[in-house]
C-alpha positions as a Markdown table, in Angstrom:
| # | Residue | x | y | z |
|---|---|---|---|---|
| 1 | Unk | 115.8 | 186.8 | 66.7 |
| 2 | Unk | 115.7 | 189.4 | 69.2 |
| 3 | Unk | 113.9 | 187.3 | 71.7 |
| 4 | Unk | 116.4 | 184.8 | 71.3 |
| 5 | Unk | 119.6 | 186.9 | 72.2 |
| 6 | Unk | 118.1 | 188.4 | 75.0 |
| 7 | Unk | 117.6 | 184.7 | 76.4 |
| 8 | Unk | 120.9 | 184.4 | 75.9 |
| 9 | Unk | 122.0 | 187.5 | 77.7 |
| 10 | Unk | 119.7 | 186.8 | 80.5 |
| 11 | Unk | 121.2 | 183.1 | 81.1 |
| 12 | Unk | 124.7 | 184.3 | 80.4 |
| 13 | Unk | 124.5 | 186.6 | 83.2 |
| 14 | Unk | 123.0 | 184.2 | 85.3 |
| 15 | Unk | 126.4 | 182.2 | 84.5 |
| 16 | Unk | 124.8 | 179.1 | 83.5 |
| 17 | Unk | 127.2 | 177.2 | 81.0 |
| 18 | Unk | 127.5 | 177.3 | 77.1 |
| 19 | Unk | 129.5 | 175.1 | 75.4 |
| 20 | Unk | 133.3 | 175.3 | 75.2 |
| 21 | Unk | 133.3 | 174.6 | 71.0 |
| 22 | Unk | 131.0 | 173.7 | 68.4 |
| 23 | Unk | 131.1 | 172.0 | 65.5 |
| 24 | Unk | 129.9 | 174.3 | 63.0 |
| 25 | Unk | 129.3 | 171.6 | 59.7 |
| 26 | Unk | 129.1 | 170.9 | 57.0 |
| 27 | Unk | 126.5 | 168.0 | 56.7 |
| 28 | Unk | 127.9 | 164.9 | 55.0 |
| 29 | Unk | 131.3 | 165.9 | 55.6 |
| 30 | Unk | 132.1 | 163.5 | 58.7 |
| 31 | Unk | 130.7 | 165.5 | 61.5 |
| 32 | Unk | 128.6 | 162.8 | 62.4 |
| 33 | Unk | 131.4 | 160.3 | 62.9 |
| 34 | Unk | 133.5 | 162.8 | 64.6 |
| 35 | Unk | 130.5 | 163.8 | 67.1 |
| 36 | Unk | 130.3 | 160.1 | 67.7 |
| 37 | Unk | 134.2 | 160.0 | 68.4 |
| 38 | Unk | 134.5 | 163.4 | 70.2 |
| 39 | Unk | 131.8 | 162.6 | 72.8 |
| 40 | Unk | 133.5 | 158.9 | 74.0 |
| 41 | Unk | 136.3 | 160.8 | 75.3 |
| 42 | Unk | 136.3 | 160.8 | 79.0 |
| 43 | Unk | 137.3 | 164.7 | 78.8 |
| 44 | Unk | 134.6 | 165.5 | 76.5 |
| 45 | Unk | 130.7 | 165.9 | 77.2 |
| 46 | Unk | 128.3 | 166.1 | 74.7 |
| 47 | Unk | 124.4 | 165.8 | 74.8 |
| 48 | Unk | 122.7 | 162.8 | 73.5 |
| 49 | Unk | 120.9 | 165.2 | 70.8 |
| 50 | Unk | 122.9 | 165.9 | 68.0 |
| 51 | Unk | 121.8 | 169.2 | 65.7 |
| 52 | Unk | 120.3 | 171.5 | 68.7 |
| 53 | Unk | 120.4 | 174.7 | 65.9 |
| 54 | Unk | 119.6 | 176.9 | 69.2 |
| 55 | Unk | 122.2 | 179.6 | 67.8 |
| 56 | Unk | 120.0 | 179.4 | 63.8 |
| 57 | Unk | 116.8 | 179.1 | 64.9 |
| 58 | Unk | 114.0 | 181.8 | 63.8 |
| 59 | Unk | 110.7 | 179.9 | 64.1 |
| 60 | Unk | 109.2 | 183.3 | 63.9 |
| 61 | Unk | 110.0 | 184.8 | 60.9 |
| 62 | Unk | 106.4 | 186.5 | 58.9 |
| 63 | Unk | 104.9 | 184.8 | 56.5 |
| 64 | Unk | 105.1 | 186.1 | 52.6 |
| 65 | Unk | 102.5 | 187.7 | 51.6 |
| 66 | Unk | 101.4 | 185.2 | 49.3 |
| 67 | Unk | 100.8 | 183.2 | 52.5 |
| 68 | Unk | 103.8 | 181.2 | 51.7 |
| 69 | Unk | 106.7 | 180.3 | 54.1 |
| 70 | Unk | 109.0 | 183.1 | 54.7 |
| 71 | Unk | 112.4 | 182.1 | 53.3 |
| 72 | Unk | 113.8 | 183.8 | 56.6 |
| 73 | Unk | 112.3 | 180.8 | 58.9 |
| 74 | Unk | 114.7 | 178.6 | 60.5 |
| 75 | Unk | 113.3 | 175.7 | 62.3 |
| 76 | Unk | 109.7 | 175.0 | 63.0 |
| 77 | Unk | 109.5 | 175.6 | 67.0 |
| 78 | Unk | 111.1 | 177.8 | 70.2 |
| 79 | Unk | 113.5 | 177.0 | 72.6 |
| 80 | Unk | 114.6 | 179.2 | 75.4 |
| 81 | Unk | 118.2 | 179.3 | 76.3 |
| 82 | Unk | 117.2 | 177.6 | 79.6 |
| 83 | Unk | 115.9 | 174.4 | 77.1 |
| 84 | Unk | 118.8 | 174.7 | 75.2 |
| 85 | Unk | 121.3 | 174.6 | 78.2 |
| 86 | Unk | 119.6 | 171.5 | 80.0 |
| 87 | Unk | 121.4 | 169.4 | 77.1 |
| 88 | Unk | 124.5 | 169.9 | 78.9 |
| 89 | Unk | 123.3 | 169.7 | 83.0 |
| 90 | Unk | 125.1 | 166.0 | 82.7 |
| 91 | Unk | 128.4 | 167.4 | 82.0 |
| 92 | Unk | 131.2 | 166.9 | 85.0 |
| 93 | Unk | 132.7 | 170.1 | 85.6 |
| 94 | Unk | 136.4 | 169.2 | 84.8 |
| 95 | Unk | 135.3 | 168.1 | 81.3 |
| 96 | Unk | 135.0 | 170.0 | 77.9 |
| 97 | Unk | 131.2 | 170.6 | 76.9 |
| 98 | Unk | 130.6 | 170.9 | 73.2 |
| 99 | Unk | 127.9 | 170.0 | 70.3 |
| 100 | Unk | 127.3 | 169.8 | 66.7 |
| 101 | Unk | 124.6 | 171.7 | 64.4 |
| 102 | Unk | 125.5 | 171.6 | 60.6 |
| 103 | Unk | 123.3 | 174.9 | 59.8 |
| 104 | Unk | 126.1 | 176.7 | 62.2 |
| 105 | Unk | 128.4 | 177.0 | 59.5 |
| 106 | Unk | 125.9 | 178.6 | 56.7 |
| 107 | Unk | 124.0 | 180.2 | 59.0 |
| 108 | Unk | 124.9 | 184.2 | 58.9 |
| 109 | Unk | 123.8 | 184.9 | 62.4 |
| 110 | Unk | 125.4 | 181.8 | 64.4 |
| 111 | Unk | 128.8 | 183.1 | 64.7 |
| 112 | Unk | 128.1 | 186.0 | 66.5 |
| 113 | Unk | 125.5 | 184.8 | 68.8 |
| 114 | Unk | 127.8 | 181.7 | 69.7 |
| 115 | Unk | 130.3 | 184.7 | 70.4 |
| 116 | Unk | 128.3 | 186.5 | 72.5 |
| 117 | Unk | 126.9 | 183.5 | 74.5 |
| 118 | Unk | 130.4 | 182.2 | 74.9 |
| 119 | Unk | 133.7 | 184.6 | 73.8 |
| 120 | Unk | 135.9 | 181.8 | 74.1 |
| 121 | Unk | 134.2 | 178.8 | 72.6 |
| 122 | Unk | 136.6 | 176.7 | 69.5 |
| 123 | Unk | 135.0 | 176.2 | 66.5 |
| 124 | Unk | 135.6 | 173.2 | 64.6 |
| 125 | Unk | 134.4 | 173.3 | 60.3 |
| 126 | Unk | 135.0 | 170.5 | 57.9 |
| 127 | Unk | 134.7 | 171.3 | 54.2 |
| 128 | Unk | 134.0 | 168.9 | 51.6 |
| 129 | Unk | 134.6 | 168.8 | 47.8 |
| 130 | Unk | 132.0 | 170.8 | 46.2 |
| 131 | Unk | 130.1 | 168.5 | 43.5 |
| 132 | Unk | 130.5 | 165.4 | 45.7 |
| 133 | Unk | 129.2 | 167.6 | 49.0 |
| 134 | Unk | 125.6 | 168.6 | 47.1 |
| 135 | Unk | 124.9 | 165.3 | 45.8 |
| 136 | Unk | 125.3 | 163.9 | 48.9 |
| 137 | Unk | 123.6 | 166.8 | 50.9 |
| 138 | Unk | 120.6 | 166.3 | 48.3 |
| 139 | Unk | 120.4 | 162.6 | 49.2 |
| 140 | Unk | 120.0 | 163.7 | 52.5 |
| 141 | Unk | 117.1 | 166.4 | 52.0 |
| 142 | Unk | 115.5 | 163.9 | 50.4 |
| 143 | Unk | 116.0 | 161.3 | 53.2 |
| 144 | Unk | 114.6 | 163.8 | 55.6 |
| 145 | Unk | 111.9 | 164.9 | 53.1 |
| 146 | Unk | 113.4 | 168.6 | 53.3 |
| 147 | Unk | 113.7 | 167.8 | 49.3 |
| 148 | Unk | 111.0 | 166.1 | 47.3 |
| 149 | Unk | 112.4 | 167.4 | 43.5 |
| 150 | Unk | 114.9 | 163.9 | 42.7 |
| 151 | Unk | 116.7 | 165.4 | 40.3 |
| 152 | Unk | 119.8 | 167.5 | 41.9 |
| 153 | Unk | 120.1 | 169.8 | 38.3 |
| 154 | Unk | 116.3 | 170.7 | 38.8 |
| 155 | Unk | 116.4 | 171.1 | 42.7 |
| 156 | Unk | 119.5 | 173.6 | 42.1 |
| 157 | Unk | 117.5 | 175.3 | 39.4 |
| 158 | Unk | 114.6 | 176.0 | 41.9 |
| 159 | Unk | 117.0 | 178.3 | 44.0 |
| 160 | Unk | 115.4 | 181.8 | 42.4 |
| 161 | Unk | 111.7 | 180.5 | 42.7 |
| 162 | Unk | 112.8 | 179.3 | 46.4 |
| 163 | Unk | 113.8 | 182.6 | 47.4 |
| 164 | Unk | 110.7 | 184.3 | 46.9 |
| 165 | Unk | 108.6 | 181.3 | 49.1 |
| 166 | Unk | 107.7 | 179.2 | 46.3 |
| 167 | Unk | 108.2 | 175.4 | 45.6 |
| 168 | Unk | 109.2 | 174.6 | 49.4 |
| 169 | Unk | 108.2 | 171.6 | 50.4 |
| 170 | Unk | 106.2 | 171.2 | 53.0 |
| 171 | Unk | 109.1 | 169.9 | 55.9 |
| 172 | Unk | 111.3 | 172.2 | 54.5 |
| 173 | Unk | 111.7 | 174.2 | 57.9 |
| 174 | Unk | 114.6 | 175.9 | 57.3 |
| 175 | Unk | 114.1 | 177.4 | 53.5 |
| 176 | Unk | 117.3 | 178.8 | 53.1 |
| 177 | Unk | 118.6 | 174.8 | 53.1 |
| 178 | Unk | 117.3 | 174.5 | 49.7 |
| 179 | Unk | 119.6 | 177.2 | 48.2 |
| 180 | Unk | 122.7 | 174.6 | 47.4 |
| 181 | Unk | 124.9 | 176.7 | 46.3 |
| 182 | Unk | 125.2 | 179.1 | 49.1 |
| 183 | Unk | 126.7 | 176.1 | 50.5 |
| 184 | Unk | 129.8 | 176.2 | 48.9 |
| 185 | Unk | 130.9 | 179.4 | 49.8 |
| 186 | Unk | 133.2 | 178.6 | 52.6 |
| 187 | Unk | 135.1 | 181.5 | 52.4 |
| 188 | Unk | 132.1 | 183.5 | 53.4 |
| 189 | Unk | 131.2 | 180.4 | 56.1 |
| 190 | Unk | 134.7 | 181.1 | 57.4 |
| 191 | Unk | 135.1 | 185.0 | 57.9 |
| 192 | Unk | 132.1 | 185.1 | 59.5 |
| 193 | Unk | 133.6 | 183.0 | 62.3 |
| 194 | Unk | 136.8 | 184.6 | 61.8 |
| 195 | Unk | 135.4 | 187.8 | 62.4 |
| 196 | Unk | 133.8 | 186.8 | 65.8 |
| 197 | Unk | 137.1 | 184.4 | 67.0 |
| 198 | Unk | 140.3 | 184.7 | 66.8 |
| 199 | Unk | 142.2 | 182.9 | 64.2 |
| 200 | Unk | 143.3 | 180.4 | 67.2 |
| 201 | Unk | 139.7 | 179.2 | 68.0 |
| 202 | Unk | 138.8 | 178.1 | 64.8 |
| 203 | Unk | 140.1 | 175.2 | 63.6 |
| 204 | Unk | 139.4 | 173.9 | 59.4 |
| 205 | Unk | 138.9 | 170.2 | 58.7 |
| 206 | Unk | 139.0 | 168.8 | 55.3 |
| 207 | Unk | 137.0 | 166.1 | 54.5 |
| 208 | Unk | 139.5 | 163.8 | 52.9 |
| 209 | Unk | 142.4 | 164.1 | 55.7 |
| 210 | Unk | 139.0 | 163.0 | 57.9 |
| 211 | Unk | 138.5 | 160.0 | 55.9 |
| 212 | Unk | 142.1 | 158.7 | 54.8 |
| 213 | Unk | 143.6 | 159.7 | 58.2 |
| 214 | Unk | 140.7 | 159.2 | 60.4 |
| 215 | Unk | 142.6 | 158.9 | 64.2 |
| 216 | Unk | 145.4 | 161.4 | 63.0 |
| 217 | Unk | 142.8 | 164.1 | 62.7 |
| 218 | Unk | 140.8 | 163.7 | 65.5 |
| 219 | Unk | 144.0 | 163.7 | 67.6 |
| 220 | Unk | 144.3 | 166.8 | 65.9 |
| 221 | Unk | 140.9 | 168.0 | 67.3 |
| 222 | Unk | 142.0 | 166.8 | 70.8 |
| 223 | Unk | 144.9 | 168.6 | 70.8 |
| 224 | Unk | 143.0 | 171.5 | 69.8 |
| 225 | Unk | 140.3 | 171.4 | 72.4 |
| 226 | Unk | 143.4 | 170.9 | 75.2 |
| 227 | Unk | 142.0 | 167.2 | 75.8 |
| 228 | Unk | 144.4 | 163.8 | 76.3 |
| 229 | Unk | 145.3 | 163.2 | 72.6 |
| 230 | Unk | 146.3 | 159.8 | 73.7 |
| 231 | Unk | 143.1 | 158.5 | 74.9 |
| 232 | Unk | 142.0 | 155.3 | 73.1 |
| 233 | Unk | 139.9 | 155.9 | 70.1 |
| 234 | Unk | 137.0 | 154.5 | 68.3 |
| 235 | Unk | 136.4 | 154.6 | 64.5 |
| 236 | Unk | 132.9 | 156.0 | 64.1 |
| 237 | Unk | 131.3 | 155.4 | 60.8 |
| 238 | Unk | 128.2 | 156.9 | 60.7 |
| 239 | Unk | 125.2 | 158.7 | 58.4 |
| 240 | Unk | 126.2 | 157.1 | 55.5 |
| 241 | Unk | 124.4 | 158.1 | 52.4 |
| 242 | Unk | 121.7 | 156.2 | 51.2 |
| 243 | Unk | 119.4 | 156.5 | 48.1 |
| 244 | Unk | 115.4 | 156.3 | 48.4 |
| 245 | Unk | 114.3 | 153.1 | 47.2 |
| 246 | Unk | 110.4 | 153.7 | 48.4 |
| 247 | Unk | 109.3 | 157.3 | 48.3 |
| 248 | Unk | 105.2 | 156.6 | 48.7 |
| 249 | Unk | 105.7 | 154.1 | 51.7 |
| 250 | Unk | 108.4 | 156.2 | 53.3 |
| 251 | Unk | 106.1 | 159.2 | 53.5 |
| 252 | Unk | 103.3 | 157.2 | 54.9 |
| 253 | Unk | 105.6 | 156.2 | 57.2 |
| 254 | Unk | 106.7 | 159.6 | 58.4 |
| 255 | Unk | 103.1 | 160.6 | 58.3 |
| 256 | Unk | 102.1 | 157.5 | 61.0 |
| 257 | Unk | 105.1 | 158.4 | 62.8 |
| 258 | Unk | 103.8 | 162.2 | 63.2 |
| 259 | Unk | 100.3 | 161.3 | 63.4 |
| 260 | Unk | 98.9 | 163.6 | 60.3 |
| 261 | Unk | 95.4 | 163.1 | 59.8 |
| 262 | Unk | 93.1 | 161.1 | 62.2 |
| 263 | Unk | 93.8 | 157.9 | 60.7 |
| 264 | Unk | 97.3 | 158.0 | 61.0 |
| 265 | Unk | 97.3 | 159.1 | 64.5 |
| 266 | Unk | 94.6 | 156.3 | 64.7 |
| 267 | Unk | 97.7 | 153.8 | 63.3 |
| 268 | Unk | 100.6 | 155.6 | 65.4 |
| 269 | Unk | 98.8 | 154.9 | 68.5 |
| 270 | Unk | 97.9 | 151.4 | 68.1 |
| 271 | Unk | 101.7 | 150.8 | 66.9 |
| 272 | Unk | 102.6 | 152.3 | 70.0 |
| 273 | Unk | 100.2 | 150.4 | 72.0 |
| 274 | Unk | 100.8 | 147.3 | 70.6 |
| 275 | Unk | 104.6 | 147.1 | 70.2 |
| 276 | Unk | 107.4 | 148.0 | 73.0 |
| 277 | Unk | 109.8 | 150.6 | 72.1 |
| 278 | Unk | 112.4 | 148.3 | 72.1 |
| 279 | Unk | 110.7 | 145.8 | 69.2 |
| 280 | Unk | 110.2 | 149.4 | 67.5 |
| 281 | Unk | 113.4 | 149.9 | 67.9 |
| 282 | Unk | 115.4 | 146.7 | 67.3 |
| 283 | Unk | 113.1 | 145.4 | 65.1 |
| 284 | Unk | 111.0 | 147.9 | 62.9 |
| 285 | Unk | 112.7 | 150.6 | 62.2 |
| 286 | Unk | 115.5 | 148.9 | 61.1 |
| 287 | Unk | 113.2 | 147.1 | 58.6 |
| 288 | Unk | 111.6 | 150.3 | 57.3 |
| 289 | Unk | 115.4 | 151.6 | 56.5 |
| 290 | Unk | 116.0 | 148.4 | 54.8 |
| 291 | Unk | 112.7 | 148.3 | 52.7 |
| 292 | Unk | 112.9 | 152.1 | 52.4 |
| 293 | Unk | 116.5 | 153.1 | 51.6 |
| 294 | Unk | 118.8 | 151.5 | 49.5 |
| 295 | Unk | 122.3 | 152.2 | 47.8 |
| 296 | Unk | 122.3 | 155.4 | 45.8 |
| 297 | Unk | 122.1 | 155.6 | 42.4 |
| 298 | Unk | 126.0 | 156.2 | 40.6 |
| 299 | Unk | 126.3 | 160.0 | 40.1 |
| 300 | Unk | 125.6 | 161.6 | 37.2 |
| 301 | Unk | 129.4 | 162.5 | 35.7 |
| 302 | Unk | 127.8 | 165.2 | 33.4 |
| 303 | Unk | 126.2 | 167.1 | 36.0 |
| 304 | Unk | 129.5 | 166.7 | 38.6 |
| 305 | Unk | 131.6 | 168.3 | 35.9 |
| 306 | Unk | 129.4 | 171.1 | 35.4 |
| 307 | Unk | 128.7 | 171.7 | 38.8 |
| 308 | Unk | 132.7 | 171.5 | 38.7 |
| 309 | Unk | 132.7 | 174.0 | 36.3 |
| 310 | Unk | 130.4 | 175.9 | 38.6 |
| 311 | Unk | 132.2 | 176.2 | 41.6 |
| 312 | Unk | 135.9 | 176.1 | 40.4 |
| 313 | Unk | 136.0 | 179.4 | 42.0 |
| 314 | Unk | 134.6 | 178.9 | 45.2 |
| 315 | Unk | 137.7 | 176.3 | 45.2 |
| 316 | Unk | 140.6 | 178.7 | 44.6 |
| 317 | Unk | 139.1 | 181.2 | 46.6 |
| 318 | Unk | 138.9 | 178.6 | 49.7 |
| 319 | Unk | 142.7 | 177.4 | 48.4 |
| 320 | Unk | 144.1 | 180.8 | 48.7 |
| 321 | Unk | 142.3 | 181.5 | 52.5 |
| 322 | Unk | 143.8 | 178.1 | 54.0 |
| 323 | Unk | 146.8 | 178.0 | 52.0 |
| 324 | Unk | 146.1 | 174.9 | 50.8 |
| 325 | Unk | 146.4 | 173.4 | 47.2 |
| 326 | Unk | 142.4 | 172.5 | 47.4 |
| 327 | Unk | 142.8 | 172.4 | 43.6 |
| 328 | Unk | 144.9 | 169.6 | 43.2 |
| 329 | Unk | 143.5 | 167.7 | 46.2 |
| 330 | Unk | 139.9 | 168.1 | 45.0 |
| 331 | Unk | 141.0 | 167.5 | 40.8 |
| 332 | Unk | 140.0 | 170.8 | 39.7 |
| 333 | Unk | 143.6 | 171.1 | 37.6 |
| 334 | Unk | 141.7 | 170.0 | 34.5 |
| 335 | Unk | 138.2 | 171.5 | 35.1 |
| 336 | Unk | 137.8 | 174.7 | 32.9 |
């Protein structure tokens, strides 16, 4: 970590240029689709890459001494702040530079290293009803094979063992993902960046306003990153959740596309040598989402009440910080 802020101090004095705002997460709360909108505006730069993480990154974190992964590591390789900035070397000078990394938000170290790389950068959060928020963030673990247990009750039951290094899966490169419900405790999220802003550059999205009032809300971003608010905008909707349909072919799939074992780099580089990146792209990976993912299955209503019943606090807490009936809007008046 240490090596990483001094990167930081060395480009900062060098003046090269952080981003004006970030969007901190959550995942599967719309920052996708509002990345997607943000970066159309002709005002508005942001790099093709979505989810740099440079600010949550600790590749280097020790081993346990079991030899299993630390549950400190965050990400799986380095960047230097010089890497990190080249994501933005496009960006005109006149125009706003920003970008989105979900693990910003949970992340306890992000907020003050975005502070000290750049004092005056706005920080834009969108929170999203508990129970709904994990079993769509565990549909996505799974997706990206950061999950492999199916069952959401089970894979928040694994939380203590997962602490001390032990059933991590294998592409879980950021450990302290798995912990779910240190997820929903956005009034922790938020003072951190309240302590290293001002209350003015931070700015608190809620999940439904961004999906029943899609154009008012970003307007409302706009306005807040001192952008035309009347620009023409483009509905975005994007990173749906899916269920897996296929687990055994998607992993062999992953494991061509990052050539584990001889034979699959064998596969991966015949696929690559026989088929343009275009076909690949047009053409097969859309086929392996459709024979891979599917709809998800309904939600189980037993274990959204009790995980409800769970984090009704986090809820009032996060009502009584924003000033904002969350209670009501999110139907916890009946849960007990």
């Amino acid at each position: 970590m240490a090596e990483l802020d001094q990167s930081v101090a060395a480009s900062t004095i060098v003046q090269q240029r952080f981003p004006d705002f970030y969007i901190v997460g959550h995942s599967k709360c719309g920052t996708t689709a509002l990345y997607e909108m943000l970066r159309r505006h002709p005002q508005i730069f942001m790099p093709e890459l979505k989810e740099p993480m440079f600010f949550a990154r600790n590749p280097d974190a020790p081993t346990l001494t079991t030899g299993a992964k630390s549950f400190e590591q965050t990400g799986r390789r380095r960047e230097t702040a010089d890497d990190y900035l080249s994501l933005f070397r496009d960006a005109e000078r006149d125009q706003r530079v920003g970008e989105a990394s979900t693990f910003y938000l949970w992340s306890h170290s992000a907020p003050a290293r975005i502070a000290r790389a750049q004092p005056a950068a706005r920080i834009i959060a969108i929170l999203r009803e508990p129970a709904s928020f994990l079993r769509s963030l565990h549909l996505q673990m799974l997706q990206n094979h950061a999950e492999v247990e199916k069952d959401l009750r089970k894979a928040i039951s694994l939380e203590s063992e997962r602490r001390e290094g032990r059933s991590i899966p294998r592409h879980a490169y950021w450990p302290g993902a798995l912990i779910y419900s240190e997820r929903v405790k956005y009034v922790d999220q938020l003072r951190r960046y309240h302590a290293a802003f001002g209350p003015e550059q931070v700015l608190v999205l809620i999940y439904d306003d961004f999906r029943r009032e899609n154009e008012e809300t970003v307007r409302r971003v706009l306005r807040f990153l001192e952008v035309d608010e009347t620009a023409q905008l483009q509905v975005v909707d994007a990173n749906p959740t899916v269920g897996l349909r296929a687990r055994r072919l998607d992993t062999l799939v992953r494991d061509v596309r990052e050539g584990r074992g001889p034979v699959s780099r064998t596969v991966r580089g015949a696929v690559r040598g026989l088929t343009p990146w275009r076909l690949r792209n047009d053409v097969f990976y859309p086929l392996r989402r459709r024979l891979v993912y599917g709809s998800p299955q309904p939600p189980d209503e037993a274990l959204m009440l009790e995980l409800r019943r769970r984090f009704r606090g986090e809820v009032l807490a996060a009502s009584e910080y924003l000033n904002r009936d969350l209670v009501a809007l999110w139907g916890y008046d009946d849960v007990e």
